[in-house]
TIKOL-21065 format. One line per 8 residues: number of its first residue (from 1); their letters; for each residue x, y, z of C-alpha. Coordinates in steps of 0.02 Angstrom, whole numbers, padded with zeros to 5 digits. Each point is the difference from the previous one (the first is absolute). Layout:
N
NUM = A = X,Y,Z; ...
This chain:
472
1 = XXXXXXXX = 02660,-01073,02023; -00003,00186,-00045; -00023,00105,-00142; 00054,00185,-00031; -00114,00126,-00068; 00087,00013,-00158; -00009,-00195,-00022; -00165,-00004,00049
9 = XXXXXXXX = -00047,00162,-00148; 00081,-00127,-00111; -00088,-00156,00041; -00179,00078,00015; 00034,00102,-00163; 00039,-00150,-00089; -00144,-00078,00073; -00111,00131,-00066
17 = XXXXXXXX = 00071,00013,-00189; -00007,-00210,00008; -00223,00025,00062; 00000,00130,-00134; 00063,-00132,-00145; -00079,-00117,00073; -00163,00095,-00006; 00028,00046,-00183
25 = XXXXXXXX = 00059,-00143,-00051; -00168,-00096,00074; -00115,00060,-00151; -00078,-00127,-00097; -00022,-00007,-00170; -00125,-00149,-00032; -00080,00136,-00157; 00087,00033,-00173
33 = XXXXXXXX = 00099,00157,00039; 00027,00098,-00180; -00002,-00043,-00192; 00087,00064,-00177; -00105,00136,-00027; -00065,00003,-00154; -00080,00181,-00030; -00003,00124,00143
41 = XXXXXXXX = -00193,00032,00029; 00046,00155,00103; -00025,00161,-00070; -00051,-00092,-00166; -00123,00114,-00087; -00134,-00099,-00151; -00051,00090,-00160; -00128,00105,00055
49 = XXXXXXXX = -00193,-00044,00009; -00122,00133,-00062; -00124,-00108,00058; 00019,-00142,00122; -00112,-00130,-00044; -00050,-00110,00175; -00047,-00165,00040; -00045,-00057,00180
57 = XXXXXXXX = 00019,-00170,00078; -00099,-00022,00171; -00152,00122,00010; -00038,-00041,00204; 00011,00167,00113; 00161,00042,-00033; -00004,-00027,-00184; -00145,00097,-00038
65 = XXXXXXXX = 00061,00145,00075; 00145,-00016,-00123; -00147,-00008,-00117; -00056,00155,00067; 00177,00119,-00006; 00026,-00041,-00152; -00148,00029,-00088; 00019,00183,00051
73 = XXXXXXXX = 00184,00028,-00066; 00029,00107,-00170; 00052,-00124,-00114; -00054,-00192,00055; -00109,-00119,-00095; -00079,-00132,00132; 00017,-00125,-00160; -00037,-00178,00118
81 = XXXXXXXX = -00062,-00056,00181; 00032,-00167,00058; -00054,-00091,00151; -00077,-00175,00052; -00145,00088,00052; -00131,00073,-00123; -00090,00127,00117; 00160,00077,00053
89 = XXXXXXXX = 00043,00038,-00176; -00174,00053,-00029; -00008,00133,00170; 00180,00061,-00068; -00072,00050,-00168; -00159,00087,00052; 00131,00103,00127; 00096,00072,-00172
97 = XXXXXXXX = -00133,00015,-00121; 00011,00176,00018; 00172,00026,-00036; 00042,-00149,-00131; -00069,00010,-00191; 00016,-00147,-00033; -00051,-00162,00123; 00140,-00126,00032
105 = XXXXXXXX = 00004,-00172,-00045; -00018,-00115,00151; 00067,-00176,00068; -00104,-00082,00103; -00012,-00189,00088; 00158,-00069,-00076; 00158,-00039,00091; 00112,00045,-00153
113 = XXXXXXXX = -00088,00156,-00064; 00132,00125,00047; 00116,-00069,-00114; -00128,00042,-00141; 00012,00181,00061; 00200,-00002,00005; 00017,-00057,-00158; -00131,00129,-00089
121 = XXXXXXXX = 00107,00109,-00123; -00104,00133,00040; 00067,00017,00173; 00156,00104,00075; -00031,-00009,00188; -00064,-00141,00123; -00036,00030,00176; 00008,-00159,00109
129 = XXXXXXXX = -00129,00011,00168; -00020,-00175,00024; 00047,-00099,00179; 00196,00011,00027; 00034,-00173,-00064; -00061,00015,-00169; 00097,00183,-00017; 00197,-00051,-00064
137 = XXXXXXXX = -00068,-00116,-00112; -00124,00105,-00078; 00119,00144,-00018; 00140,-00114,-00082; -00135,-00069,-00143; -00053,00180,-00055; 00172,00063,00005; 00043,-00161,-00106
145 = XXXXXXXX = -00153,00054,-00119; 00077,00168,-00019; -00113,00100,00146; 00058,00103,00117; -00045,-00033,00169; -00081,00075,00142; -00021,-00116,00153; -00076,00001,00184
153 = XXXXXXXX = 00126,-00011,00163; 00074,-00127,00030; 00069,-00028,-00193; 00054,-00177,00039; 00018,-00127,00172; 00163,-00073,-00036; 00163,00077,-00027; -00011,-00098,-00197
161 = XXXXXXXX = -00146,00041,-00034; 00093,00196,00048; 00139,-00054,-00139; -00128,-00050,-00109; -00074,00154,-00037; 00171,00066,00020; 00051,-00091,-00144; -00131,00021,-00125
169 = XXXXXXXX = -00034,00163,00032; 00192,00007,-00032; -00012,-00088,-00159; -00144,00048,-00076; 00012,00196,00059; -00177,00014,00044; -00034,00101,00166; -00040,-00101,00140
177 = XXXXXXXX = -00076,00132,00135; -00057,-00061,00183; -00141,00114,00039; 00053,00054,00171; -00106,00128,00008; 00042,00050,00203; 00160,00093,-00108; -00112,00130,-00057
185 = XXXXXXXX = -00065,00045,00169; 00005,00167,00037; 00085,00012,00161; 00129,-00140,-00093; 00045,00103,-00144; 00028,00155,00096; 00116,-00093,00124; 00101,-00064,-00145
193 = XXXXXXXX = 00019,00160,-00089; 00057,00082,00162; 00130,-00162,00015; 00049,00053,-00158; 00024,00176,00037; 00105,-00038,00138; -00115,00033,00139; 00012,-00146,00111
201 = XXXXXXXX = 00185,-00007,-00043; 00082,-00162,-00025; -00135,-00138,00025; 00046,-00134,00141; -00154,-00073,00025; -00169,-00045,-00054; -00165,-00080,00064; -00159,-00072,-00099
209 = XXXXXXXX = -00112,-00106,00024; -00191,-00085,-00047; -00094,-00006,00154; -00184,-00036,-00052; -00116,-00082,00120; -00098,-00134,-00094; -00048,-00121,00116; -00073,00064,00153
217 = XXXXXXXX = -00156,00091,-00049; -00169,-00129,00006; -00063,00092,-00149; 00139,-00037,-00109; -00057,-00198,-00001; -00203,00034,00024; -00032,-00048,-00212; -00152,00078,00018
225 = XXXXXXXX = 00066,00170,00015; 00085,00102,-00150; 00162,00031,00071; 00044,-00178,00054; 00145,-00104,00008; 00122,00136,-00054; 00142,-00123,-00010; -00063,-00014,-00210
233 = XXXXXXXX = -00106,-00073,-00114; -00017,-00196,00023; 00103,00010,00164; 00156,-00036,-00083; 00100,00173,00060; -00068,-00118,00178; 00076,-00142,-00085; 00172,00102,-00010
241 = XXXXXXXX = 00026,00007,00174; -00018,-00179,00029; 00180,-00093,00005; 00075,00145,-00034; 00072,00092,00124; 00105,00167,-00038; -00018,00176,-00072; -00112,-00053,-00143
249 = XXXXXXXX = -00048,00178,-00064; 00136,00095,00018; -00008,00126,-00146; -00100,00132,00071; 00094,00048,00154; 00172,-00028,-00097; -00027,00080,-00175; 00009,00183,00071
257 = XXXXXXXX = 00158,-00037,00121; 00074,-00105,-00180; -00039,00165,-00099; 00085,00126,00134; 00142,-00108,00015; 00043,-00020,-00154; -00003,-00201,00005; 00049,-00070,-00195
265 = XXXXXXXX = 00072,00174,-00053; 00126,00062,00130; -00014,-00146,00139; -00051,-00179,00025; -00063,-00103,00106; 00113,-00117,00112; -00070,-00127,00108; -00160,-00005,00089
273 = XXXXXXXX = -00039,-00111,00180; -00186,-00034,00044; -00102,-00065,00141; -00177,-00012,00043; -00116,-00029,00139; -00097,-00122,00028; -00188,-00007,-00052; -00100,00094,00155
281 = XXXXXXXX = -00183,00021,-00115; -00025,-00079,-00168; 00012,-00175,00030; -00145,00051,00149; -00073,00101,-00096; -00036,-00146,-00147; -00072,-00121,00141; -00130,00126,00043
289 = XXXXXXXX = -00048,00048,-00167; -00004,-00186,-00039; -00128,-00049,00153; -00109,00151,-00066; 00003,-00032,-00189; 00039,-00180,-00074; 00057,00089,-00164; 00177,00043,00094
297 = XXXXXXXX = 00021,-00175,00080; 00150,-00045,-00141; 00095,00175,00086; 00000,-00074,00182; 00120,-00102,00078; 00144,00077,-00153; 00191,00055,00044; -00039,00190,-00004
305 = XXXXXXXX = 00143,00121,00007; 00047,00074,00173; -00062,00177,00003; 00139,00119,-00009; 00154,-00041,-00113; 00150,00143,00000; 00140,00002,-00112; 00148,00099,00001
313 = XXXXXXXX = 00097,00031,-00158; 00175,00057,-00042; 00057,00071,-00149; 00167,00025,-00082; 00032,00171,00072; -00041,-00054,00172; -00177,00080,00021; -00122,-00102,00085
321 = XXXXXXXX = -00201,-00023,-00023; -00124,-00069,00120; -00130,-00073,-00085; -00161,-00068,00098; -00174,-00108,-00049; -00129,-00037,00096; -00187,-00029,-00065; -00091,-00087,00159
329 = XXXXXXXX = 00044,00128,00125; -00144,00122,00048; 00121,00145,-00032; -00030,00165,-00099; 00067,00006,-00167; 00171,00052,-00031; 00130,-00026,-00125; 00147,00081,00115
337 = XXXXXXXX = 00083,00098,-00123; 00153,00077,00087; 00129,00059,-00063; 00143,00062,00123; 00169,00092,-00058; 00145,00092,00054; -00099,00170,00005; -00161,-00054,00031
345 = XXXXXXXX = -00151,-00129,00015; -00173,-00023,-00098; -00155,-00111,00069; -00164,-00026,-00094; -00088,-00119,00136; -00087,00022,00131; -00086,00132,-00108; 00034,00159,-00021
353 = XXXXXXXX = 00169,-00019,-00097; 00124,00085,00118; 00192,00066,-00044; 00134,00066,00115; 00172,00037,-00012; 00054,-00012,00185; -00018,-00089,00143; -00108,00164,00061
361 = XXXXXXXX = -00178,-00085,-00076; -00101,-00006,-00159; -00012,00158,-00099; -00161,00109,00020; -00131,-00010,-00115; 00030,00162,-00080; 00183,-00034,-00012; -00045,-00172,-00087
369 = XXXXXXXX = -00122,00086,-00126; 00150,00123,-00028; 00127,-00171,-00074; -00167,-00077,-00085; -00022,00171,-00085; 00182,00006,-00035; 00055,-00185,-00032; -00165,-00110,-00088
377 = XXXXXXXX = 00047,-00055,-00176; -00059,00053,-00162; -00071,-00170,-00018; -00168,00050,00137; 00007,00174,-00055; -00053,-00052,-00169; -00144,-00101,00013; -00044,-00008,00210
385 = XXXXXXXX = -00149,00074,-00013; -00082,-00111,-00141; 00076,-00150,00070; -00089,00026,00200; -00164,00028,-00093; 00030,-00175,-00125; 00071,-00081,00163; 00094,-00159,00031
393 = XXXXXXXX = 00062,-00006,00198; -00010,00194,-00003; 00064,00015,-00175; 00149,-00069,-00007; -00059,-00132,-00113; -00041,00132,-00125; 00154,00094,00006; 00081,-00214,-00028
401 = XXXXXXXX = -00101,-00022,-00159; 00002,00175,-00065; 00209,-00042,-00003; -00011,-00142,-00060; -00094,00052,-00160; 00087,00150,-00035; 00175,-00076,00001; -00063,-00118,-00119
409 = XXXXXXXX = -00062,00144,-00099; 00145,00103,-00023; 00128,-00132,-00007; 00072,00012,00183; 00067,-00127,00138; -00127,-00051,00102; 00016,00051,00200; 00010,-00158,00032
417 = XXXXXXXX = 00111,-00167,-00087; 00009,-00155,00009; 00131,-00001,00120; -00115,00068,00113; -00123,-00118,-00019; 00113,-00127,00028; 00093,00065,00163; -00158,00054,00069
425 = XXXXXXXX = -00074,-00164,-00002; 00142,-00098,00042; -00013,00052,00171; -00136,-00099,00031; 00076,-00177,-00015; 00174,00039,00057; -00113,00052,00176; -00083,-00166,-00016
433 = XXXXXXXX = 00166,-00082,-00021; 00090,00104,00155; -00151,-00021,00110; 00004,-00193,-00027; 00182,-00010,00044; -00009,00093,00154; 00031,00181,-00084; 00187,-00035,-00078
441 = XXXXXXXX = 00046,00118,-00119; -00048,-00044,-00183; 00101,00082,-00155; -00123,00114,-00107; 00030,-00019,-00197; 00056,00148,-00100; -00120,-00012,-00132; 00113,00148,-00077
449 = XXXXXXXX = 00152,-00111,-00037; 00103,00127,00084; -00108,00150,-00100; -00041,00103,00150; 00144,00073,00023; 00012,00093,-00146; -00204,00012,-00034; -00067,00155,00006
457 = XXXXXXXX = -00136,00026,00094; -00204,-00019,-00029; -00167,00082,00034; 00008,00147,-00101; -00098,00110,00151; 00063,00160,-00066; -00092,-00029,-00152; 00172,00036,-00117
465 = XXXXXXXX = -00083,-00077,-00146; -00161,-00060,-00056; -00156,00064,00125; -00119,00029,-00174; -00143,-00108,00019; -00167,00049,00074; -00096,-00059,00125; -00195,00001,-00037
């Protein structure tokens, strides 16, 4: 039997358009998808805060840091610090005394202590640094208790524990703020104010990623030496990565790419697939440890996560972001960020950031100073210099809380919604849910309701409004 060419264009383009339905139509959508939304959180601006009166929840290394920042911001009151541990709380105070008048009342040894400091009237602000599974519920009791809410990445590990902070923070109007602090990055916010300029053109495509090698190093697991075990106190980041297996921190790498793409103001998210590899080191690595120090014997023989998980992303405007984790690789650091457009391309890893706009090669140093000089935001104008010298991962965690608390001050929308919070974090067990089906597609919620395509959008980088509070 024979075909003509012009049968055979038919049959084969018919064949196509039936893959690409078929392809479409092979989402899943085993996750709540929208709801009525009650109160759009976006843009939403409180009554203003002349001062912003904190209490923290989880004082370990992350959370007194937190302690830290804020005790050197115009305008904050450390009023409570709560964690199981007394001499945490204790090291956290004698790190402020010189900047607090007043010492704050502590929470120590009990279980249920933090919901003493959420429901203290004389509290406007709590900041949640506790391990990831104790975060969403936390932040939806002191929203409930009339708080706002600052919490650590990821804000929540299951896409309802994502509508649950979606929803109170709805219905109660309190802020609900994920503290993504790898937004504030330097090299970050100058990319996205160039996006915004128009410099990379129309974005197609963007890369991030949290490639942090925890594992590998003897030292990390020697508990005689200060710097060991760097998966977290108690081991239970460890216990994260066992029977779990996806991109389980994927904020960091994706909040920039979010931010220059406009995701929940302007686009959405679509559909993500996932896969992983297997598990080349940590499952080794525990039976070593193990055989050298009894303490670890409970970690050996565990279902650890394979090494590297990728995930590729779709959104509504049919950009695409690859999104990488890998913590038990011996690999540099790197959180990708790339962001490639129709006029040009920006990469922050392998360090030194590096932009282009041809296929000719990466701009020269002098030329790159040139766009920094021209194209960094008001936002690290401002305060760059104080923030380096405070620190926080170069500063950036500064610049985060230095936001944070002047928004609050003069009555402005946060950088940084709930929306975010929730999209962000969702990532990590719709991976988990591709990468155990064999990386099908899997539906992402709009945590908007459909908002994002008339939401304007965030981070106020140009400094329009507010920018009045001193750093000290």
């Amino acid at each position: 039997m024979t075909t003509n060419r012009k049968e055979f264009l038919k049959i084969t383009g018919m064949g196509g358009v039936g893959l690409l339905a078929g392809g479409q139509n092979a989402k899943q959508s085993p996750f709540r998808q929208s709801h009525k939304q009650k109160f759009n959180m976006h843009g939403y601006a409180a009554p203003a805060l002349e001062v912003v009166r904190v209490g923290f929840i989880g004082i370990g290394s992350r959370g007194s840091s937190h302690v830290r920042r804020f005790s050197r911001i115009e305008g904050v009151e450390i009023k409570a610090l709560c964690d199981l541990y007394a001499n945490q709380v204790n090291e956290s105070i004698e790190s402020i005394q010189k900047y607090v008048e007043q010492e704050p009342a502590t929470y120590t040894g009990n279980q249920e202590g933090w919901k003493k400091v959420c429901m203290r009237e004389d509290i406007d602000l709590i900041i949640i640094a506790t391990p990831w599974k104790l975060h969403a519920p936390m932040a939806v009791y002191a929203m409930e208790q009339d708080k706002h809410v600052g919490v650590e990445v990821p804000a929540a590990m299951s896409t309802e524990e994502c509508w649950g902070l979606v929803e109170t923070s709805e219905r109660t109007r309190k802020h609900c703020m994920m503290l993504e602090n790898c937004n504030y990055d330097s090299f970050e916010l100058l990319t996205l104010n160039m996006a915004r300029e128009g410099f990379f053109g129309q974005i197609i495509h963007g890369g991030g990623a949290y490639i942090h090698d925890r594992v590998t190093s003897d030292d990390q697991w020697d508990r005689n030496k200060e710097n060991h075990n760097k998966f977290g106190f108690n081991e239970w980041r460890l216990k994260e990565n066992a029977n779990r297996n996806g991109n389980l921190y994927p904020t960091h790498g994706l909040g920039p790419i979010s931010n220059i793409m406009d995701l929940n103001y302007g686009d959405q998210m679509d559909y993500l697939v996932s896969i992983s590899s297997g598990d080349f080191t940590l499952a080794n690595k525990m039976e070593q440890v193990a055989e050298q120090d009894d303490y670890f014997e409970p970690y050996a023989g565990l279902n650890y996560r394979g090494n590297m998980n990728t995930s590729i992303i779709r959104t509504q405007k049919e950009r695409t972001i690859m999104l990488q984790h890998d913590v038990s690789s011996p690999r540099p650091y790197s959180r990708i960020h790339l962001v490639s457009g129709t006029h040009g391309i920006a990469r922050k890893y392998p360090l030194p950031g590096r932009i282009a706009s041809s296929h000719e090669g990466w701009l020269s140093k002098a030329k790159l100073n040139a766009l920094k000089e021209e194209y960094t935001p008001n936002v690290i104008n401002k305060v760059s210099d104080k923030a380096q010298h405070i620190g926080g991962h170069g500063g950036m965690d500064t610049v985060m809380t230095w936001r944070l608390i002047d928004c609050l001050r003069n009555g402005l929308p946060l950088d940084m919604d709930v929306y975010d919070a929730a999209l962000l974090s969702a990532v990590g067990p719709l991976s988990e849910w591709s990468a155990t089906h064999g990386g099908k597609p899997v539906s992402i919620p709009d945590f908007t309701a459909a908002a994002w395509k008339t939401n304007k959008p965030g981070m106020d980088i140009s400094l329009n409004q507010g920018g009045t509070t001193k750093i000290m």
